[in-house]
N, C-alpha and C positions, 0 to 999 in steps of 0.2 A: 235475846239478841242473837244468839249463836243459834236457836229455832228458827227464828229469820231468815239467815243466812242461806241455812240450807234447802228453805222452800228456795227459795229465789235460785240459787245455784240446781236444785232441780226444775225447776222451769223451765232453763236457760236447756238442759240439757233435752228435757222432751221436744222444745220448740225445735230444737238442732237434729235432734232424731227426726224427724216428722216434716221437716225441710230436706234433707236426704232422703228419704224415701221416696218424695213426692218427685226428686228428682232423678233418684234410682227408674220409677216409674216412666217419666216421659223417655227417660234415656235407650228403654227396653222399647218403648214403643216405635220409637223412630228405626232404633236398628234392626226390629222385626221387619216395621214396613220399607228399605232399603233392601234388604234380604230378599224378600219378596223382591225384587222390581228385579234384581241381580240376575234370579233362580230364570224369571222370563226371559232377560238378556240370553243368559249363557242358551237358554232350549232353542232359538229363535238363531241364534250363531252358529249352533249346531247341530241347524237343519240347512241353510245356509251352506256350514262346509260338506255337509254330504251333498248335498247338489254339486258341490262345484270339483269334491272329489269325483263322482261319478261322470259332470259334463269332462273334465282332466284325462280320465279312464276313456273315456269313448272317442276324445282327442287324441289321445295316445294310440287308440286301435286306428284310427283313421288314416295317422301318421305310419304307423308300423307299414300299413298297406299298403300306400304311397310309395314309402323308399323301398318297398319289395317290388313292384311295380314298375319302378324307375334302375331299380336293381340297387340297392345301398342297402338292402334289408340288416344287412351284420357289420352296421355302423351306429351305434347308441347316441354317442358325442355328437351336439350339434355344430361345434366348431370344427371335430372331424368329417363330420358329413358336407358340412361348407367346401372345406380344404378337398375330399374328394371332387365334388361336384366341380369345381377351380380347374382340378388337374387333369377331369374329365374332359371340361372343355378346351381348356389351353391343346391337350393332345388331341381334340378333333380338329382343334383350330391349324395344327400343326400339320395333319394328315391333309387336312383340305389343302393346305400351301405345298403338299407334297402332289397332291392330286393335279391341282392349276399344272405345276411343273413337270408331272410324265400328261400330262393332256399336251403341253406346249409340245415336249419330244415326238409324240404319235401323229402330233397335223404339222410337224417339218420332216420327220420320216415322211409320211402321206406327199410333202409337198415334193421332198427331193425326190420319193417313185413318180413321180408326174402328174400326181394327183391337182386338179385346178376347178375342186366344184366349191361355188360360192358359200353355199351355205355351208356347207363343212366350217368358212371363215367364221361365217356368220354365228353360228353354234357352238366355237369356239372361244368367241367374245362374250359373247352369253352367260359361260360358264365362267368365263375369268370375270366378269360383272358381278355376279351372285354370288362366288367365294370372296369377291372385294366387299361384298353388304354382311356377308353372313359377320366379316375379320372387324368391320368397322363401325357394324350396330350401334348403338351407345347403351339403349338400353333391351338386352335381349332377354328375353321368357323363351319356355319350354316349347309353348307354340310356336315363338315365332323362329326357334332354331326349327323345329320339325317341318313347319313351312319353306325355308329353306331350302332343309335335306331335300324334301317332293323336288323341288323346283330342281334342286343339281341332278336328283335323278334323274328326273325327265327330260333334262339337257344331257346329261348324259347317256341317256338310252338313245338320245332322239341323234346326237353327234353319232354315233356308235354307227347306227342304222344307216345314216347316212354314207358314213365312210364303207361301210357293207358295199351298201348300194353302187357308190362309186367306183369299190374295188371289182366288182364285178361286170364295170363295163373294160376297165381296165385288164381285166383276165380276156374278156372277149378281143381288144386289141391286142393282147400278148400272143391270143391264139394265132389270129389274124399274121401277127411279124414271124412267129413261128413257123410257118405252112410257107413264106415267102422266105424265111433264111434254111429252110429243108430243103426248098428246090434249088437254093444258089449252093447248099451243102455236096446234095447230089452230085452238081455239076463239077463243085471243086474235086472231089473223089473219082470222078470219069478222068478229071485232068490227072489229077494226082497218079493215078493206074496208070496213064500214059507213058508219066513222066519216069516210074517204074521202071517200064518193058525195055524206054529208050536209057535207063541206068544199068541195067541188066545187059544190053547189050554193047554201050561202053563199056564196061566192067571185064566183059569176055573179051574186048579189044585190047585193053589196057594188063590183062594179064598174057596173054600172047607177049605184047613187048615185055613186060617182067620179069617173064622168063628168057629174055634174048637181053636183057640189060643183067640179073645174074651172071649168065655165062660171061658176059665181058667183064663184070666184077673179079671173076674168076681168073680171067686172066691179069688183071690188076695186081690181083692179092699174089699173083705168082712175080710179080715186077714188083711190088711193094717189099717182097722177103728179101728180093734180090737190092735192094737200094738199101734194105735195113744192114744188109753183112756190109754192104759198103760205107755206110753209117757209121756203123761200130768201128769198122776199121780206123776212120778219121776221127770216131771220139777218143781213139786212144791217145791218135796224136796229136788232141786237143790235150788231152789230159798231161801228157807226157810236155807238152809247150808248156802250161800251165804252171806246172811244178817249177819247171826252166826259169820261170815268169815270178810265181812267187820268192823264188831263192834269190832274183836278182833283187825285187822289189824291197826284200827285206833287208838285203847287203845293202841296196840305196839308202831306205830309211835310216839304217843305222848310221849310214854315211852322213845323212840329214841330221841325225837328232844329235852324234855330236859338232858339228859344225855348230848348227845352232846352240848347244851348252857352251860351247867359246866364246861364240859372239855376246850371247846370254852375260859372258861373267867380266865383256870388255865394253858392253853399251846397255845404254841403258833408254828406254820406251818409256814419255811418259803419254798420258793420256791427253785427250782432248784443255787446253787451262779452262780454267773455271770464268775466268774473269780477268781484270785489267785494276791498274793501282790509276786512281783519274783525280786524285789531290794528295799533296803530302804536307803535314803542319809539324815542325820537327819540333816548334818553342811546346805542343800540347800532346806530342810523343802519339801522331795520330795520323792516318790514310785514312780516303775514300777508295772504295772498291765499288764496282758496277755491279754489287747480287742485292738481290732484291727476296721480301721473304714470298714470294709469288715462285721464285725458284728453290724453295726450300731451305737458303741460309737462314740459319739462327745464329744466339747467341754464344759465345764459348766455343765457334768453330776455328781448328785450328789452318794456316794456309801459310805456301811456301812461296817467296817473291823470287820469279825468276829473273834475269836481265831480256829487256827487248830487243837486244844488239847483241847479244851474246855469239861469238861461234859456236859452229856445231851445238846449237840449242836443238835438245835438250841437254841443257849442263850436267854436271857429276851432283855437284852441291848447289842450294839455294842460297840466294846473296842474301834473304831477312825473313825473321819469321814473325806475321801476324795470327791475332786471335781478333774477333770479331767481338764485339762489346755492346753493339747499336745496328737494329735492322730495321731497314722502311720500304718502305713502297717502292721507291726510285733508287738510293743506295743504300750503301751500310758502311758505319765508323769502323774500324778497327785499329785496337792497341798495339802497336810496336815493340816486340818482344827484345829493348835493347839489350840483355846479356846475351843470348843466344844470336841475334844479329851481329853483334861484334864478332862474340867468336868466327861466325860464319865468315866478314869480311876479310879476314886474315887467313880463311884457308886461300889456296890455288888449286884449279882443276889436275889433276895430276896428268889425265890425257891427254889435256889442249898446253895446261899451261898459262889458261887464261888466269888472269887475276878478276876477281870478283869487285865491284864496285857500288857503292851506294846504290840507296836505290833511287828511279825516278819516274817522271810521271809517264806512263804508258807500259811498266813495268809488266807482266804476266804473273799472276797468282794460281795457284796450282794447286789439288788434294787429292792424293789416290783414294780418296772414299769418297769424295762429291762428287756428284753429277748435276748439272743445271736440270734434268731431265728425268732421271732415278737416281735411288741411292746405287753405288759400285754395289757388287757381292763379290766376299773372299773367300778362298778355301783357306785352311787351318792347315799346315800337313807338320804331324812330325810335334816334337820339342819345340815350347815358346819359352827363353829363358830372358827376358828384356835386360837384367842388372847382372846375368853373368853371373845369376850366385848358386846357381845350382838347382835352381826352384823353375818352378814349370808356373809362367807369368802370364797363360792364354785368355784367363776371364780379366786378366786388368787390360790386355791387349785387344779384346772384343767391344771395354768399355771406351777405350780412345777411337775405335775403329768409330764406333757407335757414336762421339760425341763429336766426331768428325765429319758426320754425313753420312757412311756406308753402313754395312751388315757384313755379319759373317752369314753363309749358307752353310759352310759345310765346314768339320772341324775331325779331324784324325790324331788325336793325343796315345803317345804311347800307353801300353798296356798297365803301368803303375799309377798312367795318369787319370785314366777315368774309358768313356765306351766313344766310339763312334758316334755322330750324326749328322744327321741333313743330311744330305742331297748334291749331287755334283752334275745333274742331270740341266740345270737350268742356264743360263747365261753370265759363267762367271767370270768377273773383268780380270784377277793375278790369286795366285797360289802365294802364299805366305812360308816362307820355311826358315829355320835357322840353324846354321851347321858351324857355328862358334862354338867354340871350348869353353865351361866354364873356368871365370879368373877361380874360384873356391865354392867349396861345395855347403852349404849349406846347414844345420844342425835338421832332420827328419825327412829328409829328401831318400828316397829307398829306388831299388833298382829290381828290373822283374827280372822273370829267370832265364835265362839262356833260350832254351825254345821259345817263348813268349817274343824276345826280341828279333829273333831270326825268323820268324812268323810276322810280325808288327814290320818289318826292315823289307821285307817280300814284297806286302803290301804298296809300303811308302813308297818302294823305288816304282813298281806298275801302275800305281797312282800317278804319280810322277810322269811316268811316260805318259801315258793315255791325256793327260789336261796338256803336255808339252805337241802330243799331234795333234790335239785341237785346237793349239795356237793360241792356248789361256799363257798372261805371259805372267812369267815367274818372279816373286818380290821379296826379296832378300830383307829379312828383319832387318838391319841395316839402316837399308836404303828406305823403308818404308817409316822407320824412327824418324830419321831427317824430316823427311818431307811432312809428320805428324806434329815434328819440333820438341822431340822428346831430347833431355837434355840427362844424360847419366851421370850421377854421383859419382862422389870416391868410394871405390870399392875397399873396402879395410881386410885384410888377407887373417886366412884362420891361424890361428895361434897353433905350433907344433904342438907334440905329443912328448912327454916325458919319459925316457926309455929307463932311465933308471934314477935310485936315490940313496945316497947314502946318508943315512941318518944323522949319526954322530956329525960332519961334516955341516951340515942344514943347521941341528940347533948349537953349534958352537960361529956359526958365523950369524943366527939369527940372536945369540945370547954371549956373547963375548965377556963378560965379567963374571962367566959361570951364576953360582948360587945365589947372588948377591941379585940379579938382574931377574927379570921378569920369567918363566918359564915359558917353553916353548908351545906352543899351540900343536896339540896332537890332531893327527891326519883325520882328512873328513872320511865319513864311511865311503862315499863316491870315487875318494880320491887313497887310495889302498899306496903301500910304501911298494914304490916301482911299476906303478901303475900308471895309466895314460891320465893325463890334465883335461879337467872339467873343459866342457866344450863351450865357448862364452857365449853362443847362441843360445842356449838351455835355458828357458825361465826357469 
């Protein structure tokens, strides 16, 4: 049984041998003959690329030739060779619109020398035709540029020739005008000589008298010397009048300028009113006034109500003082400033005597800083002290001038106070000054030194004159408060100075129960035993 088996299981195994083989076999034989057919492909391919290397090779030389030929030889790149060839053309295309353009300049030169032959026109159209075909071809080849070029040549040779040709009938008429403006040359030149001989012999006329108008000069300059001594003589006694003339002139002025400081500190000028009171509502503590904001009032402006029946107006004092609150087109509200109105109605003019009376309707309102027209400009001169305390109050007194309608131009503060400026050179309507005493002096207020103020005091007083001859008129802080409606506090006076202290006396009236009671409070470092009392203005 187990003999069996292994015939069988060798059987199995030859039959399985000998079916691989037979298939080993076919499988050799096919990839033999694939092989084969491959080996003829690849010979046949690679006769093939040699052909078409070598046709590539003889394309290559043909090309090399070409752009040698064309002139591009040492450009490889056909996209560089493209790009050249582009910018080739674009530049001849460019040259040719340069060309059209000195051709048009040489046939209107040609025309403006007088040139008028046809064909020149003609030849010239031509040429602008055939640069218009070359620019707008659509599709151009090497030929048909080269075709072209011929053609502008030969228009251009042929214009060329032509304007030759023409210039040289042109030369022959130039010659022609020539040989006819030689003879009218000549003739002018014969004239010319003439004209010569007959100046030549005026010339010898007119120096004959020259010399007989000298000698009379001569005797001139001998009456000239004599009228000059006599001259001199009378300058002197112009000069010696003169002096006469000044010394009186200036004894007058003097005489003028104080008159006028009297008159100055007994009357008073005010300017052009500003405007009129045309309603009054006394239950809403309110007037209408005629300023409009087209004349420059605004808000916050301050105005002094004069009487319309007043004598001798201009008054000393105003009867009320308004502030403006409402400005329009046609008028403007203002608020009734009732404390200072009152106080006002109970002064009296001390000049007239007149008494002051309410106000009413057609009243005059009045500000030495507004103008319906400009703002005023003030001079500054000097010390501005407003409250009398010893302080120099000239930027608060700039800011009322300022809120008032006007301007300062020109400002002169002593030498402690600050520098000069502005201007006094322009149109200005009053000088400002204030020569009040102060009520008390202030805690940091300092004084400059001696020459300094006698220097600054030089000034003010020439200052002074010189705006007083020019008839700027003078405005006493004072007078100029009033009219702004500035209303001053109570001044509270500085507390003295402690000259001495006795101690013991101080804490027996400060500590009366002796030991038993509080002790005394020792002296501040500020305030030393016999030493001056802290100054209460001192933060």
């Amino acid at each position: 049984m187990a003999a069996a088996n292994e015939s069988q299981g060798l059987k199995i195994a030859v039959a399985a041998f000998v079916a691989l083989t037979v298939i080993l076999a076919v499988t050799t034989y096919f990839g033999y003959s694939q092989y084969g057919q491959a080996q003829a492909k690849l010979e046949d391919a690679e006769k093939q690329l040699n052909t078409a290397k070598t046709t590539v090779l003889e394309e290559q030389n043909r090309l090399t030739e070409l752009k040698q030929i064309a002139g591009y030889g040492g450009i490889e790149d056909f996209a560089a060779l493209k790009e050249a060839i582009k910018k080739n053309d674009d530049a001849l295309g460019q040259k040719l619109a340069g060309l059209d353009q000195q051709l048009n300049q040489m046939v209107e030169e040609y025309r403006a020398a007088g040139g008028s032959d046809q064909k020149v026109q003609d030849l010239k159209a031509q040429v602008a035709q055939l640069v218009n075909q070359y620019q707008t071809e659509p599709n151009k080849t090497f030929q048909s540029k080269i075709d072209r070029m011929m053609e502008l040549m030969s228009g251009n040779a042929r214009l060329a020739m032509e304007m030759n040709l023409d210039n040289q009938g042109l030369r022959r008429s130039l010659d022609q005008v020539n040989d006819i403006n030689q003879q009218k040359l000549d003739q002018e030149v014969g004239a010319a000589k003439k004209a010569n001989d007959d100046l030549l012999n005026v010339t010898t006329t007119k120096e004959t008298e020259r010399q007989g108008l000298l000698a009379r000069v001569d005797q001139l300059q001998t009456l000239n010397q004599e009228q000059a001594t006599k001259i001199a003589a009378l300058q002197n006694d112009i000069n010696r009048l003169r002096t006469t003339f000044d010394a009186d002139r200036e004894r007058l002025q003097q005489l003028i300028r104080t008159f006028r400081e009297k008159s100055e500190a007994s009357e008073i000028v005010l300017g052009q009113p500003a405007g009129k009171v045309t309603y009054i509502d006394w239950n809403q503590n309110e007037v209408r006034v005629n300023l409009t904001r087209k004349q420059g009032a605004r808000e916050q402006m301050v105005f002094s109500v004069f009487d319309r029946d007043a004598p001798g107006i201009p008054t000393e004092r105003p009867k009320a003082i308004i502030e403006l609150i409402r400005v329009g087109e046609n008028d403007s509200v203002a608020r009734i400033d009732r404390e200072k109105t009152a106080d006002l109605s109970r002064r009296v003019n001390p000049r007239t005597g007149y008494q002051v009376h309410p106000m009413r309707v057609g009243d005059l309102i009045y500000s030495p800083a507004f103008n319906p027209n400009e703002p005023k400009k003030f001079a500054l001169i000097g010390r501005i002290d407003i409250d009398r305390d010893g302080r120099d109050d000239r930027e608060r007194l700039k800011r009322m001038i300022k809120m008032a309608g006007g301007e300062v131009v020109y400002d002169l503060p002593p030498k402690e106070i600050g520098n000069e400026s502005g201007s006094i050179e322009g149109q200005v309507s009053a000088y400002v000054y204030d020569e009040r005493e102060p009520i008390r002096f202030a805690s940091g207020s300092v004084s400059a030194p001696i020459e300094d103020q006698k220097d600054f005091q030089e000034k003010k007083a020439q200052l002074r004159q010189k705006l007083r001859d020019e008839g700027v008129q003078p405005m006493p802080i004072q007078r100029l408060l009033d009219y702004l409606g500035y209303q001053p506090g109570p001044v509270t006076p500085s507390p003295g100075q402690v000259e001495a202290l006795d101690k013991e006396t101080s804490r027996a009236l400060q500590n009366p129960k002796g030991a038993t009671g509080q002790p005394a409070a020792p002296p501040t470092p500020n305030q030393p035993d016999g030493g001056d009392a802290p100054d209460p203005d001192q933060p």
